[in-house]
N, C-alpha and C positions, 0 to 999 in steps of 0.2 A: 694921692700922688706925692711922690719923694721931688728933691728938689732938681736933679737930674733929670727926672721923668719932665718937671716943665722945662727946663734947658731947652730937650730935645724938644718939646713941641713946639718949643717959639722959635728956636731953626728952623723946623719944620716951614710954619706958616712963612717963617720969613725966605727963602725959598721962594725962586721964581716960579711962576705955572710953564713958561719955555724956555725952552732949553735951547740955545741958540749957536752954529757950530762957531769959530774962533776965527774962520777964516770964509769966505768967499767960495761955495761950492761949484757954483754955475760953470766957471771958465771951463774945468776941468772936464764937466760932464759933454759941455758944447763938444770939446776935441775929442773926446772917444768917440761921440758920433758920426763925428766927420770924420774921424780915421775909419770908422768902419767902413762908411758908404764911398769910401776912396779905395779904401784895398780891394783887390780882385776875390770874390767870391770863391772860396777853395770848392773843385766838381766835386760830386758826390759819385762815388763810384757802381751807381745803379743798375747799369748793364751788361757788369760782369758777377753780380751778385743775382740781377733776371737769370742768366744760362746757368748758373749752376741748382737755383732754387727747383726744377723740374726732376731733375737729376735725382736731388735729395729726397724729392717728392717718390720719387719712383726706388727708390735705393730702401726707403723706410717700409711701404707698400710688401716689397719682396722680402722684407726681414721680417715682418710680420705675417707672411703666410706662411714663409718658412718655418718659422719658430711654431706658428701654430699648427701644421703638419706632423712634426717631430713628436707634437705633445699630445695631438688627439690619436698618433698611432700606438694601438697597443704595443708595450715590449716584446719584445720577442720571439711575437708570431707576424710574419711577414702575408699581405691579404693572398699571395697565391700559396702557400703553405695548407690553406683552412677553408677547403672549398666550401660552396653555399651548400650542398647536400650535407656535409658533415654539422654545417651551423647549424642545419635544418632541425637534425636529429640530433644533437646534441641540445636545443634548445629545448624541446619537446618532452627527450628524457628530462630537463630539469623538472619543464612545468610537470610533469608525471608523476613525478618522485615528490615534489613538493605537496603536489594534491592529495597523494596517496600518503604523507605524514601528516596534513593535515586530516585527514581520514582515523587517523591512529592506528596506520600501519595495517589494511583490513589483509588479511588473508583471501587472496584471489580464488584461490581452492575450493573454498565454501560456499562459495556462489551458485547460485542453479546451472545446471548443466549448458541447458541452452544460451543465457547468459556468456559462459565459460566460450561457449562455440563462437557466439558474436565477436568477443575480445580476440580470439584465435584469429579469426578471418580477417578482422581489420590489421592486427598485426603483421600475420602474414601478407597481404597487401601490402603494409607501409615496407614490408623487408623488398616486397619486388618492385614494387615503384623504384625504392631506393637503388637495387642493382639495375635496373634500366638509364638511371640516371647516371650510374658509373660508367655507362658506356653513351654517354648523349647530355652531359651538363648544363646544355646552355636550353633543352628544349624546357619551355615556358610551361606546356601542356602538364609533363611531368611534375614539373614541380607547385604547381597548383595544384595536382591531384594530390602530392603528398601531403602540401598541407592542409588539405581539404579531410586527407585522410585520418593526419596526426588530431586533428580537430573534433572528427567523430569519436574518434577515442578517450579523448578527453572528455566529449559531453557525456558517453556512454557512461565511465566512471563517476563523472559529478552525479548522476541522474538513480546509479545504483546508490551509492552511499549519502547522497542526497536527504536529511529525513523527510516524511512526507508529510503533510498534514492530514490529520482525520476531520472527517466531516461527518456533522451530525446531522 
């Protein structure tokens, strides 16, 4: 240690352990507390802050359905534009089309004849169900049969293209 360095250390030690303030703190603290519990209490204005809190409650509710309305509707197609029959069939051709590229595209043609005939009749079935229901929308029966119908057609296809297993 340099000579500096004990300087400071014997300040240091010599240095009180309290620190004591200059002046008499007590008086000062007595009066704020009697000032306080002598001045009037300023109200808190809670009951005009109750009536509008519901309000807000219900204002945020309706901005939130809102917003969430706007954003689960699809663009541009409005729900009476795209009736359920056309959903119907137009969902069907997807899975259809889907299944039949998952196939690798089989040519329908090729199929056994009777086969050929089964696909025809369910077709044409699904075509007249469907123009019955252009004149009748809302009946339940119909449209359970369609898709009852689009459904056969479907298994029908999985079932040709299907491979099978051989059993020994």
């Amino acid at each position: 240690m340099s000579v500096s360095d004990q300087e400071l250390q014997q300040k240091i030690h010599d240095l009180s352990k309290e620190v004591a303030p200059q002046r008499d703190l007590w008086p000062g603290i007595e009066k704020a507390i009697s000032a306080q519990q002598l001045s009037p209490q300023r109200p808190q204005n809670h009951k005009g802050r109750s009536k509008v809190v519901p309000f807000a409650w219900a204002a945020s509710l309706v901005a939130a359905v809102l917003l969430t309305w706007v954003n689960v509707a699809p663009p541009g197609i409005s729900t009476s534009e795209l009736s359920l029959v056309a959903s119907l069939n137009q969902e069907f051709d997807q899975q259809k089309q889907l299944m039949l590229t998952s196939f690798g595209e089989p040519d329908l043609k090729q199929l056994p004849p009777e086969m050929q005939v089964e696909l025809a009749k369910l077709a044409q079935a699904r075509k007249s169900i469907a123009a019955a229901l252009d004149n009748d929308e809302n009946n339940t029966d119909l449209l359970n049969l369609l898709q009852w119908t689009q459904q056969q057609e479907l298994e029908l296809l999985k079932r040709l293209y299907t491979p099978q297993w051989q059993t020994i």
